[in-house]
N, C-alpha and C positions, 0 to 999 in steps of 0.2 A: 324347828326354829333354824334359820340362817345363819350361816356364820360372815361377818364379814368379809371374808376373802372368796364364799358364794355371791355375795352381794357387787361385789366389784368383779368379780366373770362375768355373771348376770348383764351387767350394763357395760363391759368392754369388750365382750367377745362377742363374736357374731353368733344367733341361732341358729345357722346350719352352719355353721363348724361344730359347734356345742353337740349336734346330732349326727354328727359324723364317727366311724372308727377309724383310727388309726392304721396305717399300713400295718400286717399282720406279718409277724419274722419267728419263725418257729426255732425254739431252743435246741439245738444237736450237740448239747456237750455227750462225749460217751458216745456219738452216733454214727454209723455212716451215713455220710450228708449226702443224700440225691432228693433234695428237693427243690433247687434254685436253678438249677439247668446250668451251673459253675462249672469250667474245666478244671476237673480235677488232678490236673496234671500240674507239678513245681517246675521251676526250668533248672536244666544238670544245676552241679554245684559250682562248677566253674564259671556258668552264667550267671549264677546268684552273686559270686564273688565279685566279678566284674560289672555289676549292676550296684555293691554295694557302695564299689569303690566310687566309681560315675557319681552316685547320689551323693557323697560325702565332700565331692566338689561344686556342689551346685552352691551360689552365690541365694542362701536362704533369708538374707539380709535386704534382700533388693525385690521390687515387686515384678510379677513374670509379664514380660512385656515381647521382648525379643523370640524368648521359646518361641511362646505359643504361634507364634507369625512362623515358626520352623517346624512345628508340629503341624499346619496347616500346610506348609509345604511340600512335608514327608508325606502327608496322606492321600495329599492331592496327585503324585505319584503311584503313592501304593496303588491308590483304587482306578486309577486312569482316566482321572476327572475331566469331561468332556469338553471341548470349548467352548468359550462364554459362561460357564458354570465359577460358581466359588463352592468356597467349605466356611463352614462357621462351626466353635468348640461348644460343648454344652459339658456342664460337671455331672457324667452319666448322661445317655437320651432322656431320662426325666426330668432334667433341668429344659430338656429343647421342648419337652412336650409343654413345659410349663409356658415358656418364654411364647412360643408359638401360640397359643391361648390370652396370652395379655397383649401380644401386638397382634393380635385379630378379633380384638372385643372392641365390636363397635355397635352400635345397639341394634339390637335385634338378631345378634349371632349365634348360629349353631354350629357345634362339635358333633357329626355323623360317624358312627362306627358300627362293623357289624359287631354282632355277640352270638358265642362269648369272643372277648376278648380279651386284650389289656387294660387292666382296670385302671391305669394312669392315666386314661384319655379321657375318662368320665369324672374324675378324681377331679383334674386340670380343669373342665367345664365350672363344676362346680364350686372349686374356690374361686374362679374369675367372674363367678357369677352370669355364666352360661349356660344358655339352655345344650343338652347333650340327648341325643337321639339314638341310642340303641335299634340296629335292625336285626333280628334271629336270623341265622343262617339253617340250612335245612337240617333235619337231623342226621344225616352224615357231613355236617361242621362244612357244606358248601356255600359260596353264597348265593343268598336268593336273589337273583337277578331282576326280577319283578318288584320284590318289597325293595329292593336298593333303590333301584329307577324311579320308582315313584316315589321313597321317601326325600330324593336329591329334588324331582321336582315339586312335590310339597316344602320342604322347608328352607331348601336354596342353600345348604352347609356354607358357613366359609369354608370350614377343616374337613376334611373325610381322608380317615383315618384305617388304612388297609394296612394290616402286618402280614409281612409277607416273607417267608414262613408265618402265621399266626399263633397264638399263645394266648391260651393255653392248648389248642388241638394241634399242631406242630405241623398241619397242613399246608399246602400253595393251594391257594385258590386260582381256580382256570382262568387262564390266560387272555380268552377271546370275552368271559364274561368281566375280564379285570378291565380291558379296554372298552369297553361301551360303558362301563363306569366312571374312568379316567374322564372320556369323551362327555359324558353326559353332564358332571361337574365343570369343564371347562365350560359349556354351554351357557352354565349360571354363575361363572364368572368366580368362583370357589378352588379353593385350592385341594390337591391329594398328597398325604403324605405315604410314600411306603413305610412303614417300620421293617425295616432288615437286619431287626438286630442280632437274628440268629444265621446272616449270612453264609458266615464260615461251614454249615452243615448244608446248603441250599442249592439247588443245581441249577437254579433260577437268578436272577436277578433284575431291578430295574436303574441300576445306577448306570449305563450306555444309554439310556436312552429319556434322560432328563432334557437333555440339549432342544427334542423335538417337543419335548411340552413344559411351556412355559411356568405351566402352572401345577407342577410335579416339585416334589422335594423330596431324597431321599435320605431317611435319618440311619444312623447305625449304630453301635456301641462298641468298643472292645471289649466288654465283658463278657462275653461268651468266646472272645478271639484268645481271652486267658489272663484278661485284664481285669476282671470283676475288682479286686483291691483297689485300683488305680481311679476310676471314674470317670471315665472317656467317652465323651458322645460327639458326631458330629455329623452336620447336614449337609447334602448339597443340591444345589437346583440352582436355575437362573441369575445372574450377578444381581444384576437390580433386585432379584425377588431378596436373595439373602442379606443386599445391603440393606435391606427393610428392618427385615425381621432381625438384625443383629446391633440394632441401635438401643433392644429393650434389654439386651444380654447386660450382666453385671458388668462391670471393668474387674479386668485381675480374676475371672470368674473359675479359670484353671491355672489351679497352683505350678510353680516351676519343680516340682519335686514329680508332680504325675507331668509334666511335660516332658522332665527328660528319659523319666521310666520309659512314656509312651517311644521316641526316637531311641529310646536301646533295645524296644523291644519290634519294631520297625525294621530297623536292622538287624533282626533275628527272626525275620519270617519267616524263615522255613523251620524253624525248628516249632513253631506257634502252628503251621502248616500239618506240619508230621503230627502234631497232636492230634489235631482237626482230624487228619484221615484215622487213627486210629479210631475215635469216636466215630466215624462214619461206617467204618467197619464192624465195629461194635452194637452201633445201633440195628442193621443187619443181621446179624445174630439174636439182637433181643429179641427182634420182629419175627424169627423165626421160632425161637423157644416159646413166646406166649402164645402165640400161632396154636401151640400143641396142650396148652394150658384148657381144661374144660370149663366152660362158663366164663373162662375171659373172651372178652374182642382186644384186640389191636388196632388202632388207626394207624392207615399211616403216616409216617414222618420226614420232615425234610427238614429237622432241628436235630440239637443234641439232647431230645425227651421225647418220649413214646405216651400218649395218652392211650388209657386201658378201662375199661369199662369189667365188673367184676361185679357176683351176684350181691355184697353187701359192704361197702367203701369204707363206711365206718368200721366193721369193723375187720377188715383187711390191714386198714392202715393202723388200728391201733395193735395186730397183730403183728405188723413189719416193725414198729416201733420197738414192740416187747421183744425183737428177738434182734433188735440193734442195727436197722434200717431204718433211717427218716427219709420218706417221699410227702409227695401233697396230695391232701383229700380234698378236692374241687368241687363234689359232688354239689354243695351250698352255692356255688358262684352263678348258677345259673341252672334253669329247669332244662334244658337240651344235658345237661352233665351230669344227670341222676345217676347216684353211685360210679362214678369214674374218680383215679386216681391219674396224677401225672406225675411220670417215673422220669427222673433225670439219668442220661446215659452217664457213666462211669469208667472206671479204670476194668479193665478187663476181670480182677479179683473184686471186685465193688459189686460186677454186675453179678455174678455168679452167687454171690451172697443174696442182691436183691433178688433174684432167681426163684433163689430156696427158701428166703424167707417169704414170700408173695405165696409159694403153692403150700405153704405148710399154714397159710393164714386166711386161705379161701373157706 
């Protein structure tokens, strides 16, 4: 029997959301956290101090208007945004992935991505009520250049969707196969997004080189730059393309409190810097330890997380758990990912932990 408040879901909520799960956020009270690809680094105490002070003058009474036009300014600098290009703020790049999906549903649209991937791109399809086209990449997480090509001119994407680093295999995808995909989507008149949200570990980038394709956007995040708390996304490409796409953005959509965070921590890039290289360093070492690990593989990486493939994921990971390591078991997100784990890099005493707990749980 029903209960009335079944009876009123029933008829106000939509059937694929009703058959949807929620984004999944795994518990690490008690744990060391390597599962989210978080910089696990605080900034000194002297920077917290003077961060706290900064925040305690921000006028909380007034809606953020003026920032956020100085946070676009700040970053437009940082990143060395190219001429004729803008920046537009998203609350996290998953607000832009969102935004990007409602100003480009027009009927008959598709969201193209390869997989595995990030599962926000399919997510975003599916609540704008988009069709979303998954293409498999090969099994060492390349992409297939063939199923790409033909899937862009079978279904004509508006969105295609290349994370670069990608994520979950922390991969760059080749360079000369990324431009004949660029090339091929402009062809049908569709737009490419890089996701670069794991820039900061990346010896790659496409944000130089938006100026010469019009129909390029590069999004990025501070949260892996050591802003995960804060919620900072933001895109750039083409003026006109972004005055488009930023008429669907909320008003006020980024608070003045992660506004001013974001310019005190702008003006402390290098110390957000020195983090980065530590983790780059670090991941280097991991790459070399599992390297010596039997029955593991190591991908490699150009993020701050190592994807590792191992004889039994389940129960590796519920092995790292029992001995006070949380990473992520992926193995379910997709059949290319059978029994692999993705290990977030760490503070130097973090990794050496997840180290010893991985080979004591193979």
């Amino acid at each position: 029997m029903t209960t009335p408040l079944q009876e009123r879901l029933a008829r106000v909520i939509r059937q694929d959301v009703k058959s949807m799960h929620a984004y999944a956020i795994q518990d690490s009270t008690g744990l060391v956290k390597l599962d989210a690809m978080e910089n696990p680094f605080r900034l000194p105490e002297h920077l917290q101090r003077a961060l706290g002070e900064r925040l305690g003058r921000v006028a909380i009474n007034r809606y953020p208007v003026g920032c956020a036009a100085d946070v676009i300014s700040a970053l437009s600098e940082y990143v060395q945004l190219p001429p004729g290009c803008k920046l537009m703020l998203g609350n996290g790049s998953d607000e832009l992935i969102s935004l990007l999906a409602l100003a480009c549903d027009v009927p008959g649209a598709t969201i193209l991505a390869p997989v595995p991937g990030f599962v926000m791109y399919e997510m975003s399809a599916r609540l704008q009520g988009l069709r979303f086209v998954g293409v498999p990449t090969t099994p060492d997480f390349e992409l297939d250049e063939a199923a790409m090509l033909a899937a862009i001119e079978t279904h004509r994407p508006a969105l295609t969707y290349i994370a670069y680093p990608n994520n979950p295999t922390a991969n760059l995808f080749d360079d000369a196969v990324v431009e004949r995909i660029v090339a091929a989507v402009g062809r049908q008149n569709g737009l490419v997004i890089f996701d670069e949200a794991y820039q900061p570990f990346s010896s790659r980038t496409w944000m130089g080189r938006v100026a010469q394709h019009e129909h390029v956007l590069v999004m990025r995040t501070l949260s892996k730059f050591g802003l995960a708390g804060v919620r900072l996304g933001y895109m750039a490409g083409a003026a006109a393309l972004i005055d488009e796409i930023d008429k669907v953005r909320p008003p006020y959509n980024i608070s003045a409190l992660n506004c001013e965070a974001t310019l005190f921590a702008l003006e402390h890039a290098a110390e957000f810097a020195a983090q980065a290289g530590i983790l780059r360093a670090e991941r280097a070492k991991l790459l070399g330890w599992l390297g010596g690990l039997p029955g593991v593989t190591a991908f490699p990486s150009e993020a701050n997380m190592i994807l590792v493939r191992v004889p039994d994921s389940r129960r590796a990971f519920e092995g790292m758990r029992a001995r006070g390591v949380l990473v992520k078991n992926i193995a379910g997100l997709h059949p290319l990912l059978a029994n692999c784990l993705r290990l977030t890099v760490g503070t130097p005493e973090e990794n050496e932990r997840m180290l010893a707990a991985l080979e004591a749980s193979l």
